[in-house]
C-alpha positions in Angstrom: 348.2 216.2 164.8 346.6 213.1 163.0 343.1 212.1 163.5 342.7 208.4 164.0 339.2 207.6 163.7 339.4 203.9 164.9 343.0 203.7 166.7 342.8 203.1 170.2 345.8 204.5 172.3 348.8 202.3 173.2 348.4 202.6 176.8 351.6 202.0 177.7 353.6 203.9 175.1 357.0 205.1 176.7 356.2 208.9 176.3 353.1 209.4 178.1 353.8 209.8 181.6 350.8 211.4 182.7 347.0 210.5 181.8 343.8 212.8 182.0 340.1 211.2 182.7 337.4 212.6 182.8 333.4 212.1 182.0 330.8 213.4 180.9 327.3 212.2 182.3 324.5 212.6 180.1 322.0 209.6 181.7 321.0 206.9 181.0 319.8 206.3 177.1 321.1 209.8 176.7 323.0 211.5 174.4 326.0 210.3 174.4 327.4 210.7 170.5 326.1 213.9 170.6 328.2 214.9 173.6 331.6 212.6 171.9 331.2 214.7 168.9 331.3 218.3 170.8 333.9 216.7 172.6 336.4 216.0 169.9 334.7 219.2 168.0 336.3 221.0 170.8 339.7 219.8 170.9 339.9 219.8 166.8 339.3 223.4 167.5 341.9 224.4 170.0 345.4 224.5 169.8 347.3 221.6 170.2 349.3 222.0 173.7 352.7 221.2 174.3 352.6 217.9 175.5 349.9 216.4 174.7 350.0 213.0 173.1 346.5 212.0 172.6 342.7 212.1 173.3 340.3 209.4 173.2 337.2 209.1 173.4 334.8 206.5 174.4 330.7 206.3 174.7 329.2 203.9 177.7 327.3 201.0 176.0 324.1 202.2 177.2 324.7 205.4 176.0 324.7 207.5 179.4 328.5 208.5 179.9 331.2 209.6 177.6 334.8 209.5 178.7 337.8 210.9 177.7 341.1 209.4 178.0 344.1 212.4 177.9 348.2 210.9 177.6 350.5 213.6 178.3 354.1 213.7 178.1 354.3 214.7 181.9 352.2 215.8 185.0 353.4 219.0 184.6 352.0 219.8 181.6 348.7 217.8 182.1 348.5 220.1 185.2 348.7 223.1 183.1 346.2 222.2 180.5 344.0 222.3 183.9 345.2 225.6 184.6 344.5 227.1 181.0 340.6 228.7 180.5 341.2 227.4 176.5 340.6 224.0 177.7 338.0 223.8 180.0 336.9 220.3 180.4 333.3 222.3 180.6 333.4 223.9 177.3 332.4 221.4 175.0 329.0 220.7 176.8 327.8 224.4 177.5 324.4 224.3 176.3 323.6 221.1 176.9 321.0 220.8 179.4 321.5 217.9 182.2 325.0 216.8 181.2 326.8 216.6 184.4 331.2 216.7 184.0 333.3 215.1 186.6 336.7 215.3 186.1 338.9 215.2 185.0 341.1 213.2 187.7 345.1 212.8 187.2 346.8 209.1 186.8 349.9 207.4 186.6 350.4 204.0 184.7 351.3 201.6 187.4 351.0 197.9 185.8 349.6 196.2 182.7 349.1 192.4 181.9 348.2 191.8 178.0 347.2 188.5 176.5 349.6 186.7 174.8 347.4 186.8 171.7 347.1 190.2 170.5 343.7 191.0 169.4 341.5 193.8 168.6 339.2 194.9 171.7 335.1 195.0 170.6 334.6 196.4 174.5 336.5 198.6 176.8 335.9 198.5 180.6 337.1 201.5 183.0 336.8 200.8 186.5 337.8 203.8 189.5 338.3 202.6 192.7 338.6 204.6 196.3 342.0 204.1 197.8 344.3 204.9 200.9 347.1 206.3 199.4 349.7 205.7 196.6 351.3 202.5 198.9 348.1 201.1 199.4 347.0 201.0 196.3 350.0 199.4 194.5 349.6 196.7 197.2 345.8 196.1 196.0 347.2 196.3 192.4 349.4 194.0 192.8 347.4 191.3 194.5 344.9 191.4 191.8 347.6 191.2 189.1 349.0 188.4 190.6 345.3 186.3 190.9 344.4 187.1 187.0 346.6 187.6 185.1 345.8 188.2 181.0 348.2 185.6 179.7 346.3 183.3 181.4 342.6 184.4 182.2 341.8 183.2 178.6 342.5 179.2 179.5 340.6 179.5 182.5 336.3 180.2 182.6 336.1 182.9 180.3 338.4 183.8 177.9 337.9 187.1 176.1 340.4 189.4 178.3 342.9 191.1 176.5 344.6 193.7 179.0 344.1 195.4 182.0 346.2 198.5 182.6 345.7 199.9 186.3 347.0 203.2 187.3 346.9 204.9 190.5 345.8 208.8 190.9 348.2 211.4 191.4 347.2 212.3 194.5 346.5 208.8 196.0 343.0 208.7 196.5 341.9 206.3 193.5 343.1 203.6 191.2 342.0 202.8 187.6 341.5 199.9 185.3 341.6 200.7 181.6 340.9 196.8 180.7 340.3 195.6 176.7 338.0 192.8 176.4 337.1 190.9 173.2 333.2 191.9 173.9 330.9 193.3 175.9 329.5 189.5 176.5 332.7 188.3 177.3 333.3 190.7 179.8 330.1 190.1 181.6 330.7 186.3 181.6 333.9 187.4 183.5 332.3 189.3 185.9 329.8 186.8 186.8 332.5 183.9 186.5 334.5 182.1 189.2 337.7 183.8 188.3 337.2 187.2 189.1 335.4 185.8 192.5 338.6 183.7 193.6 340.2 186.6 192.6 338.5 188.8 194.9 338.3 186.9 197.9 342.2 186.2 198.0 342.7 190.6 198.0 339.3 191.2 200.3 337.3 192.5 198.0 336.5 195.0 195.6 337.0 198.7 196.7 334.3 201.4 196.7 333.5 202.3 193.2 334.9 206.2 192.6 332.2 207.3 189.8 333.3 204.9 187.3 332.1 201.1 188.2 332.8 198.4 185.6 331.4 200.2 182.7 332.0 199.1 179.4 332.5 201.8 176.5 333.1 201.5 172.7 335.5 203.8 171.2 334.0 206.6 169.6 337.4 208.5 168.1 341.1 209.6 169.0 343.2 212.3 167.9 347.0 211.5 168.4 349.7 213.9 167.8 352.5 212.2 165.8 
């Protein structure tokens, strides 16, 4: 295991077949580097399962969530991990009064679009949406994708957008964006911008959030097994 202190994950790296997210709520203007320290405290502290490729963690800009980000060689053993009382998503946070944990939810890595310019993210947006099933969500993925796309977003209103990466839950019920941005201003200046509005009104809208709604995060630390 090598600890990367400022390496974010290559989200599509052929390995990882499985991902693992999960947050930890501490409220608003909480504590939220205290929590990503006993986080990564905790997993620097457990054996390594078989498995798993890397953990990331991020802290909300306003300080009130921190999220992990698991890749895993397969479902299977993701599931397991779950299974196992050594690494109970809870453990790192015992003691600390009025942090809620919800998660951690299992995905799949359905599609990516990435810039044609590689740059290195200053913001990192994660977005869970309700869906109806595994064919209904590729069908909303897909309809975004295909109205903003990263290659392109840049010439258009507000450039800044480096990737989106949406996967789909293993059970069906939610889909994820793990998006790069160049900022925290930039994304906002998207969100508020024509193209994401024309986006939105050619797939009907923009699903009920599932916990996570268009937050923005800085990395705080990853831990990648080479």
């Amino acid at each position: 295991m090598t600890v990367a202190a400022a390496t974010r994950p290559v989200i599509d790296r052929p390995d990882a077949d499985s991902v693992l997210v999960g947050v930890f709520r501490a409220g608003e203007g909480g504590p939220g580097r205290a929590v990503a320290r006993a986080v990564m405290d905790f997993w620097r502290g457990v054996p390594w399962p078989t498995g798993l490729l890397s953990v990331n963690c991020y802290i909300s800009t306003d300080g009130s969530d921190v999220l992990t980000y698991e890749q895993w060689t397969d479902d299977e053993a993701a599931a397991r991990s779950l299974e196992q009382g050594g690494l109970s998503r809870t453990a790192p946070v015992d003691g600390m009064p009025g942090v809620e944990v919800v998660g951690p939810v299992r995905y799949r890595l359905y599609r990516s679009s990435t810039s044609d310019e590689p740059r290195v993210p200053g913001c990192f947006v994660f977005a869970s949406l309700l869906v109806d099933g595994h064919e209904a969500a590729r069908q909303w993925v897909d309809q975004v994708l295909d109205s903003v796309d990263m290659s392109t977003v840049a010439e258009r209103d507000h450039p800044g957008g480096i990737s989106a990466h949406f996967h789909i839950s293993v059970d069906g019920t939610s889909a994820l964006n793990y998006a790069e941005w160049d900022s925290e201003e930039a994304h906002i200046g998207f969100i508020e911008g024509a193209v994401r509005q024309e986006a939105l009104s050619q797939v009907g809208g923009m699903p009920r959030t599932a916990g996570i709604g268009d937050n923005r995060f800085l990395l705080f630390q990853s831990l990648v097994d080479n």
